[in-house]
FITINU-215168 format. One record per residue: x negated, y, z of N, C-alpha, C in turn. Coordinates in steps of 0.02 Angstrom, whole numbers, plus 50000, padded with zeros to 5 digits. Layout:
FITINU-215168
XYZXYZXYZ/...
***
This chain:
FITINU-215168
432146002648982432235999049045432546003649097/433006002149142433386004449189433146003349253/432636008549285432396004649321432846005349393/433336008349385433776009649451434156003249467/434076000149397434485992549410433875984949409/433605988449413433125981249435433145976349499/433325970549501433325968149540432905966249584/433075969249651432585965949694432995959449768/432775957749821433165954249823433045952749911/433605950749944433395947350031433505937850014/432875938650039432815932150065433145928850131/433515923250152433705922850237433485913950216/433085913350293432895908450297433055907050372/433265899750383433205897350459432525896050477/432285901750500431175897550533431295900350572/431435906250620431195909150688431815912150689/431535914650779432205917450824431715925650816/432215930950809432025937350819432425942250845/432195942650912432705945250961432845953250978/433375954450958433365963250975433355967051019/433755962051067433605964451144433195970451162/433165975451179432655980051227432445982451151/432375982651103431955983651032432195991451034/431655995551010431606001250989431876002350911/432226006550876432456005650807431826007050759/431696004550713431196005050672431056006850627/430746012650605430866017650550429846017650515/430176016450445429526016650408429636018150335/429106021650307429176024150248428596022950179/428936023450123428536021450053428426026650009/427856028049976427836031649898428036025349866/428306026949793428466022849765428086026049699/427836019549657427596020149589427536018549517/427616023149486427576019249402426676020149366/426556011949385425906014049382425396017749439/424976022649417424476027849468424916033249483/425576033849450426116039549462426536038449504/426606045449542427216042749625428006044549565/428376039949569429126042649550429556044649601/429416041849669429816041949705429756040549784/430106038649820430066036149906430446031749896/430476028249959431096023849999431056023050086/431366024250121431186024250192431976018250204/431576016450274432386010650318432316014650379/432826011750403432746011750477432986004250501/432976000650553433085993850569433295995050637/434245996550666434005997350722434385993650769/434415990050817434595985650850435255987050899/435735981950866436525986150902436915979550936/437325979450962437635974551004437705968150964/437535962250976437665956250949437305955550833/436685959350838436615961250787436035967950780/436025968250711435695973750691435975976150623/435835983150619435995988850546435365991150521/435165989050477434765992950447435085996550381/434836003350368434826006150321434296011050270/434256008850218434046011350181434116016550131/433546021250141433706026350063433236027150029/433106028249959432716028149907432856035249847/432506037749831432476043149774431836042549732/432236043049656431996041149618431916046749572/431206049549561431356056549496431006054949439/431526052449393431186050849314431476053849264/431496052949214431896056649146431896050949099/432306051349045432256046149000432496052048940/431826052648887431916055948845431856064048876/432396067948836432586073948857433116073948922/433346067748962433746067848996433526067849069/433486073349118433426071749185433566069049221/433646063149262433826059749318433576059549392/433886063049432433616062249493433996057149555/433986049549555434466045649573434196045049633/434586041749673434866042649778435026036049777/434806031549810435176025749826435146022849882/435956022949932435786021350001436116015650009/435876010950066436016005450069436256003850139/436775999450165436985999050238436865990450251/436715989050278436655980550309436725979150359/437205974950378437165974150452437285965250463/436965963450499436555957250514436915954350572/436815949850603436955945050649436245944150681/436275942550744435855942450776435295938150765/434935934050723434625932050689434435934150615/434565938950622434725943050548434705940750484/435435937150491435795933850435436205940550417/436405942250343436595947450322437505946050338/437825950050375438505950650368438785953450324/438475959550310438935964050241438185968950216/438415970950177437915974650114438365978650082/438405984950086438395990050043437925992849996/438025996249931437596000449903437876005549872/437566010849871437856017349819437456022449781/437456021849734436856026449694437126031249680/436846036549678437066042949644436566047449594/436816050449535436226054449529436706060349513/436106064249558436226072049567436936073649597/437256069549639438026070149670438386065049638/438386061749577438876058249551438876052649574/439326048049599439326040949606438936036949539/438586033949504438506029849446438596023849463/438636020149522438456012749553438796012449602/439136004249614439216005649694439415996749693/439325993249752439385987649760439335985349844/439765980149845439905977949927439925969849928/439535967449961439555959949978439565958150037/440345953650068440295950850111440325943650139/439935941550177439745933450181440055931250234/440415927250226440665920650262440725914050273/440205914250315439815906950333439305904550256/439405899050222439315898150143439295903150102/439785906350100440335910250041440015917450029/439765919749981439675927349985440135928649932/440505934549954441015939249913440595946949873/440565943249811440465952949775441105956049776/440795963849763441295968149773441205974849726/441445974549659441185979949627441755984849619/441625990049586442135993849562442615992449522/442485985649466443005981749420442915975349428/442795972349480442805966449487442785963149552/442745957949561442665953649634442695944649629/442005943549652441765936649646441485933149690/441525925749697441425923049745440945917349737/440295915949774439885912449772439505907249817/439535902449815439485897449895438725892649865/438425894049935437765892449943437625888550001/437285882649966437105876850030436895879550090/437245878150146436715880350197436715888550233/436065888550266436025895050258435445897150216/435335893650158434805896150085435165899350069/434985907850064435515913150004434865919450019/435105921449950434765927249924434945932649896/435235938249936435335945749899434965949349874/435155951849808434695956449783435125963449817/434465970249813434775974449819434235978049770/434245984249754433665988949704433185987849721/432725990349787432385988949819432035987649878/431685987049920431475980849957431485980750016/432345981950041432445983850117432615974450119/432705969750062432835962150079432285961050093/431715961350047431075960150076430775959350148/430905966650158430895968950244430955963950285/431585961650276431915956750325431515948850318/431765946450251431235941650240430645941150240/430135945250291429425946750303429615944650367/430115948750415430185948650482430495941650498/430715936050454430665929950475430505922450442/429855925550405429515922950367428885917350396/428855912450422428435908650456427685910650421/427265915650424426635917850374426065912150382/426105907450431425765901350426425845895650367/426435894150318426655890350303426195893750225/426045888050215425605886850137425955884750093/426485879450077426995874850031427365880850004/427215879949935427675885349903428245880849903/429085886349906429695884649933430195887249883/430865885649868431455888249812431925888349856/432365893249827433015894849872433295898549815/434155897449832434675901749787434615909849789/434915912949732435025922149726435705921449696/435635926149736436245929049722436205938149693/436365938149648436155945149593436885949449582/437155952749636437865957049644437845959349572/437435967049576437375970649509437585965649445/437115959549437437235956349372437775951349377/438205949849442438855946249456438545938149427/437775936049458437595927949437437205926649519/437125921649470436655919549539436035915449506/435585916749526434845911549491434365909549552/433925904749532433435904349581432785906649578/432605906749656431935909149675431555906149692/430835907649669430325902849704429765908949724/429525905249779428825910249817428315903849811/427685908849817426875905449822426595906649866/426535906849926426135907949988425375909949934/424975915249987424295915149931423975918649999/423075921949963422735922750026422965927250059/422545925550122422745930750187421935934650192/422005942250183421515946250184421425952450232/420985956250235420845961150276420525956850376/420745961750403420345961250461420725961950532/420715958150588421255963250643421805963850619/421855970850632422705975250641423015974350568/422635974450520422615976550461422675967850403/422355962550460422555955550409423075954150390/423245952250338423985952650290423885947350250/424395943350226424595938350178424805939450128/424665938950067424975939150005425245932549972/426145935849938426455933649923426695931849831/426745926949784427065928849729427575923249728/428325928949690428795925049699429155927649621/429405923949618429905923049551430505924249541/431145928149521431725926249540432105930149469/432595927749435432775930049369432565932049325/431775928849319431415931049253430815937849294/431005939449355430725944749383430185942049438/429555945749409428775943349461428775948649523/428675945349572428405949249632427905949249651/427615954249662426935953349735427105955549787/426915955149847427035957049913426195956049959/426145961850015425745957150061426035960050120/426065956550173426395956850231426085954550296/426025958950341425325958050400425665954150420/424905951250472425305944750511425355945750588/425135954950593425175957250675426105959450685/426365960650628426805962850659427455962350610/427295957150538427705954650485427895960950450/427535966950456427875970750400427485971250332/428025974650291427865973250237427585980450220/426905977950175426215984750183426115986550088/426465982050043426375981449973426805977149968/427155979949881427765976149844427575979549772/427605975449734427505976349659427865973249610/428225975549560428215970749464427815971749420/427285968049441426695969449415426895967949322/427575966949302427495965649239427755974249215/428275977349276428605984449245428125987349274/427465988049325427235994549332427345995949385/427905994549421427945997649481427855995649532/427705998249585427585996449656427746000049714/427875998249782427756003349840427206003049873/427106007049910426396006449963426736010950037/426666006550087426726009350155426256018150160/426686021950185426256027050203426546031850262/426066031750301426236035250383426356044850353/426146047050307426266053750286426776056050229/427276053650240427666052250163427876060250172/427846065450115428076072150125428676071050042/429286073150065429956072250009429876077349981/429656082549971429656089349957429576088449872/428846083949876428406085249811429096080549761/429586078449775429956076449711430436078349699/430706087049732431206089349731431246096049672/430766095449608430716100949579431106099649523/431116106649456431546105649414431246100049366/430636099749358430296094349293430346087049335/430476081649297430536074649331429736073349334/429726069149400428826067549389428646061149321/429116057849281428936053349250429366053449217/429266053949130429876051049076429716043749078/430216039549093430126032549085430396031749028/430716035048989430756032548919430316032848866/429836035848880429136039548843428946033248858/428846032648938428166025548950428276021448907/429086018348938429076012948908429226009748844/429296014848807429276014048732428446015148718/428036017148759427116016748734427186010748751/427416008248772427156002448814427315994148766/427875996648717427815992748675427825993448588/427935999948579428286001948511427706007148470/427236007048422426736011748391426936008748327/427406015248296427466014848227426896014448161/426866007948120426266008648084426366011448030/425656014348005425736019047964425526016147881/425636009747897425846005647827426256002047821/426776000647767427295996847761427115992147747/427005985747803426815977547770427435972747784/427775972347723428655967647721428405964347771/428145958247756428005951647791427355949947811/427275953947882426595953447922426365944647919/426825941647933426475935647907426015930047877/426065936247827425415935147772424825937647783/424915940447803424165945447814423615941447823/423215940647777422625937947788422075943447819/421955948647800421425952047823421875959047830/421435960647863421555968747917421125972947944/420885978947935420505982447971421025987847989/420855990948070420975994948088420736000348130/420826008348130420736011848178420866010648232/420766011748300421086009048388420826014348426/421326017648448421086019348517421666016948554/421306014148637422016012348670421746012548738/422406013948780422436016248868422556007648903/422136006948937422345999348961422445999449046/422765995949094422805995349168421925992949168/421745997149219421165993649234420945987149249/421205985549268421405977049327421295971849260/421525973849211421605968849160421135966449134/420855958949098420285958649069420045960448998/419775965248976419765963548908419655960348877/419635958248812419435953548750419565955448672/419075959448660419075961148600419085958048525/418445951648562418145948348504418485940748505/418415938148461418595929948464418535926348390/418675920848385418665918248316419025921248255/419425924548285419705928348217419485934748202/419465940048247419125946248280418445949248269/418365953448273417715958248260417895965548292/417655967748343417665973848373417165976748354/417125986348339416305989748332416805997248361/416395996448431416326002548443416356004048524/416696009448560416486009548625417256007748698/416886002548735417466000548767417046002048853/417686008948863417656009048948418036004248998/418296006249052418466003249114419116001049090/419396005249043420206006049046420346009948963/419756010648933419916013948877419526010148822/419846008748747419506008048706419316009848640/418916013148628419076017348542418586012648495/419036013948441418226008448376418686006048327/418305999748300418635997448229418825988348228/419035988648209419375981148223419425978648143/419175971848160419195965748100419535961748121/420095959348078420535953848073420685951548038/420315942548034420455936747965421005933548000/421335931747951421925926847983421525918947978/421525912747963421345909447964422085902447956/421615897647906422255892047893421735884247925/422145880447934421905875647996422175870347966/421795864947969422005857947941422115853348010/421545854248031421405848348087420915843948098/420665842948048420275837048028419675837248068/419375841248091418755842348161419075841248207/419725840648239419915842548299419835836348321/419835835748403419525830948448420055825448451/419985819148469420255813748452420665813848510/421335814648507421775812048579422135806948586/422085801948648422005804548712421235807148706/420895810548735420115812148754419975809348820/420485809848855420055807548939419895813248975/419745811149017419435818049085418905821849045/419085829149017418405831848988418295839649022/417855840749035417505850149061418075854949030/417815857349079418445865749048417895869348998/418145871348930417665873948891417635881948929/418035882548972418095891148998418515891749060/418185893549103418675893049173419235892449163/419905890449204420495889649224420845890049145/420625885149092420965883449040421285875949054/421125873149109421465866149111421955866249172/421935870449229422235870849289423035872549281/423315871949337423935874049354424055880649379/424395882949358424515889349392425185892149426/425415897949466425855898749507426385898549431/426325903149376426785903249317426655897949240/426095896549259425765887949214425805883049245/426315880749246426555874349305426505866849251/425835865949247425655859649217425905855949249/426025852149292425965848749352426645846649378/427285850749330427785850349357428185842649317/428595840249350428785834549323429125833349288/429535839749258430005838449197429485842049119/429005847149136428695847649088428085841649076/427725838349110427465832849101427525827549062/428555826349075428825820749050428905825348987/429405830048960429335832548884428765831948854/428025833348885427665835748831427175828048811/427375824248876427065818548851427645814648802/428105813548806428645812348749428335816048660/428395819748665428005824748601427335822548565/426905820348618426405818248601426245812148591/426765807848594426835801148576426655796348486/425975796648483425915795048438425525799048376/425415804648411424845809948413424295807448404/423545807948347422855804748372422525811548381/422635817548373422085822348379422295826948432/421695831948447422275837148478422445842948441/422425842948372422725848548304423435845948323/423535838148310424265835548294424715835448361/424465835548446424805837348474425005845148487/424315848648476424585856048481424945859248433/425125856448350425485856448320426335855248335/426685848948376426885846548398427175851448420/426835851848493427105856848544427375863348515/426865868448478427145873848446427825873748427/428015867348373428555866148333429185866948379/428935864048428429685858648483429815869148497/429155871948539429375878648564429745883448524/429715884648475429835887748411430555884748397/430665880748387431175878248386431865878448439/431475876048497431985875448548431965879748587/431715884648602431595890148662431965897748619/432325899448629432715905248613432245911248649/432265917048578431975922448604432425927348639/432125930248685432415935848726431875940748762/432015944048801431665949548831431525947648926/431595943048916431865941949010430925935249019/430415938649058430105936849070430125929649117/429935922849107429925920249161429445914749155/429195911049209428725906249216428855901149175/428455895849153428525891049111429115885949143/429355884349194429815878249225430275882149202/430645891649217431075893449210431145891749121/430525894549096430755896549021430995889348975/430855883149040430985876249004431625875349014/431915876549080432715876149103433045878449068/433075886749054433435890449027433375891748948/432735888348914432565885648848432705894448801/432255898248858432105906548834432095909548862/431845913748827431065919048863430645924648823/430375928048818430035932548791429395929148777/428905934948729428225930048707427755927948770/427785932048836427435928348883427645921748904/428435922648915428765915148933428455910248876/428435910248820428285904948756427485903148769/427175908948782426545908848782426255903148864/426385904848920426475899248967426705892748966/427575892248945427765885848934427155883348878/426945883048827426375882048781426015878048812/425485884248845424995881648898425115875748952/425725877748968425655872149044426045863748992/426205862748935426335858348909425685856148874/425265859248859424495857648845424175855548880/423955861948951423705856749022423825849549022/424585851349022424835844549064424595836149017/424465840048957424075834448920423305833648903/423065838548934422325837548940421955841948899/422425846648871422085850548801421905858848832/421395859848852421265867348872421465873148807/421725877648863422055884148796422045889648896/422165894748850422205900648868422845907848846/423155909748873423435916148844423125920948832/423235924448769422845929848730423575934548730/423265941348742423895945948729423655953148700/424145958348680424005963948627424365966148576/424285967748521425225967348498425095965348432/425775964348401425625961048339426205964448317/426085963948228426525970248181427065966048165/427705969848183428365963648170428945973948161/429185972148097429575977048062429485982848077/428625984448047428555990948021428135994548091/428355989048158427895993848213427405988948265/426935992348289426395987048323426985987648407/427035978648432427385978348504426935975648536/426915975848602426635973948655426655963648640/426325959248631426315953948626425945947248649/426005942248676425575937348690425765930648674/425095925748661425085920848616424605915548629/424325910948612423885905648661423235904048595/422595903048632422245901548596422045892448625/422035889948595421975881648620421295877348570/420805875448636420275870448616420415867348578/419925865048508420055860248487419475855248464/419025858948532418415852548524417725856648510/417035853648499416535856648495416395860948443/416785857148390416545862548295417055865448283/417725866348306418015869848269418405875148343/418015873748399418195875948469418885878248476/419075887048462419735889048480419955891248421/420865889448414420985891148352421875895648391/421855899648371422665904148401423245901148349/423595900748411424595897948387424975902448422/425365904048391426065909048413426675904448432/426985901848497427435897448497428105902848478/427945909148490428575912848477428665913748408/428285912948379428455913648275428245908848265/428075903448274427875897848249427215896648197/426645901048223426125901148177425805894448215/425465892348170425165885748176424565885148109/424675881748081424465880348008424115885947989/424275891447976424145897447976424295901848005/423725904448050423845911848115423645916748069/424075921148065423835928848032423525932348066/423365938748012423135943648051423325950448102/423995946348096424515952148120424385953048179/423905947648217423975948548290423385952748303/423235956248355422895960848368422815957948448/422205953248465421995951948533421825959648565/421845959448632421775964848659421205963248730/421595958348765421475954848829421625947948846/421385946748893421635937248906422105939248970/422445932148974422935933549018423405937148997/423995941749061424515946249039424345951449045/424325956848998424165962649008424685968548991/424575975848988425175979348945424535985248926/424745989748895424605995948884424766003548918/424116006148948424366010449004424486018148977/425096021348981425226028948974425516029648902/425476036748862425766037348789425076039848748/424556038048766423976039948719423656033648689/423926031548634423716023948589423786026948526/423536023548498423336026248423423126018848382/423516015748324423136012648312423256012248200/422826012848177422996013648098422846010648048/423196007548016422766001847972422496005647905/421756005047905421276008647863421156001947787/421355997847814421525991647731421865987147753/421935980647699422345976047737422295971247660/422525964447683422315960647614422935955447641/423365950247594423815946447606423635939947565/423815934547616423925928547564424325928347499/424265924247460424555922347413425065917247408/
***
């Protein structure tokens, strides 16, 4: 992953007047992080000039990838209209003196113009709805400072993505407002090219106090003591190529052709987890023995695969029935049961369905089928539009086409053995009534009928694996026939 090219993005919205008049220029600064690790800073300044404002931004980034050092610079120029609508956008990255990047967009009225080093493109947006990305989160900034923080209705608006020369859309979730006084702040999650945000942003004075991808790890945090010193040495503070190959890639130390089969599995485990995450060791297929901390887990693991007929499963339609387990029937900001084009598909699908084996059968098939794999994370509406997504995208769209028919399920995640190495993976476990309760489907491989043992639950929900200390070894293993 590149993280110098990650998109981040400005929001401009018509809600308020913000006047520069008499304004003092405004200078504030970030650690930046991979994980509990600082990689880096970013500081702006915002400062108020005739008929308008300039803000600029700079950011340094000290990582390595592999044996390779990188110490990248990326400054940014914006200058606004007096409502601070963006007039022009510069960017220029460098690492260690060299140009590597550079890009210029300028807007007229509708129209925004990219401007790269081999190219130049033109993009027209209703209104004044438009959205620049830039690396990172001097757009933010702005879209905090005229962000109505009263407004609850989650909202969509166009992007515009220079670096990747497209344009996609965005959606935000208004969410709670916490802390106290000086310090009460609103939190934000928003969506935009497959890419999750968090944000929280006070409501004394609209700045922005936290920004995260909570799916790559990284984040900023406001800090009144930022000292540049500590990232100017010869060792990089972070190989991101180390991480992020722990993060999905542990070569196994048995050759199984076609994990598929795998009916049974025992294994050695030790593994580094984000704290925040929930675990889940055990489940209908599963057997954990041994010792699990805050964030760490060592022991032995049992895994039956299991083959599924149906024939217990609950009669559908069922009707209004209890959640067998909190928030297995609800909607969510990225499980968008509720939305009206997945509603209409998944009730189409289920047309003629009597159980809920034969609709969650159904559904698997249609996903498996029609949803193209890729690496580009996104919520279930996106991963239905764009018909692909990675195993979280499969794993959501799933769910919120289940919700939306009354069938409680859950995402299960952890990795599963696919050519020769254990990856980072997630997959849905779905009710199927009192006697035969939860049974796991893979919409991304199409397990159904038979779930192997290849999968290795870890946690519910989305989770990843934290740092390069994982270990995991298969001590036997048994295959269908």
């Amino acid at each position: 992953m590149k993280i110098q090219y990650i998109s981040i993005i400005l929001l401009v919205l018509i809600v308020c007047i913000f006047a520069q008049n008499g304004l003092p220029t405004e200078h504030n600064e970030y650690y930046m992080y991979w994980g509990e690790e600082r990689i880096g800073y970013f500081m702006y300044d915002l400062e108020p000039v005739a008929q308008g404002w300039i803000m600029r931004g700079h950011s340094f980034m000290d990582m390595a990838a592999g044996n390779r050092t990188g110490k990248i610079n990326r400054r940014t120029t914006w200058k606004l209209d007096s409502q601070m609508n963006p007039v022009s956008y510069e960017m220029v990255i460098d690492k260690e003196g060299r140009v590597i990047n550079s890009v210029q967009v300028a807007v007229f009225g509708d129209t925004a113009r990219i401007i790269t080093s081999n190219s130049e493109k033109e993009f027209i947006f209703p209104d004044s709805w438009a959205l620049i990305e830039t690396s990172l989160p001097e757009g933010w900034i702005l879209f905090c400072k005229k962000m109505p923080l009263d407004r609850d209705e989650p909202f969509s608006a166009d992007a515009l993505l220079p670096t990747m020369q497209r344009s996609t859309q965005m959606t935000v979730w208004p969410g709670l407002t916490e802390g106290s006084d000086k310090n009460l702040a609103r939190q934000y999650t928003a969506e935009v090219g497959g890419i999750q945000v968090k944000l929280y942003v006070k409501l004394i004075n609209r700045m922005l106090t936290y920004w995260a991808l909570p799916d790559q790890g990284i984040n900023i945090k406001y800090t009144s003591t930022l000292d540049t010193t500590i990232f100017y040495s010869e060792k990089a503070a972070v190989n991101i190529f180390e991480k992020t190959n722990s993060q999905a890639l542990i070569r196994a130390n048995v050759d199984i052709k076609n994990p598929m089969l795998l009916k049974k599995i025992e294994l050695s485990v030790e593994f580094n987890f984000d704290p925040n995450i929930e675990i889940a060791l055990e489940n209908e297929y599963q057997k954990f023995n041994g010792d699990v901390g805050k964030d760490k887990i060592v022991g032995q693991l049992e895994i039956e695969g299991k083959k599924f007929s149906g024939d217990k499963a609950l009669a559908y339609p069922a009707g209004p029935i209890q959640e067998p387990e909190k928030n297995t029937l609800v909607a969510t900001d990225f499980i968008q049961s509720q939305n009206e084009k997945i509603v209409e598909i998944s009730t189409r699908i289920a047309e003629g369905k009597s159980d809920f084996w034969q609709v969650t059968r159904a559904v698997n098939r249609y996903l498996a089928d029609s949803i193209d794999i890729n690496n580009e994370t996104l919520s279930s509406v996106n991963a239905l539009i764009k018909a692909q997504g990675d195993g979280i995208s499969h794993a959501r769209l799933s769910c919120a086409m289940l919700r939306a028919l009354g069938i409680p399920c859950k995402i299960v995640g952890g990795v599963i053995l696919n050519q020769g190495m254990w990856i980072r993976h997630h997959w849905v476990m779905v009710w199927m009534g009192n006697k035969d309760k939860w049974i796991g489907i893979d919409p991304t491989t199409g397990e159904d009928e038979s779930f192997s043992a290849s999968h290795v639950a870890l946690w519910e929900g989305i989770g990843m694996l934290k740092g390069t200390e994982q270990s995991i070894t298969i001590e036997s293993h048994e295959l269908w026939e």
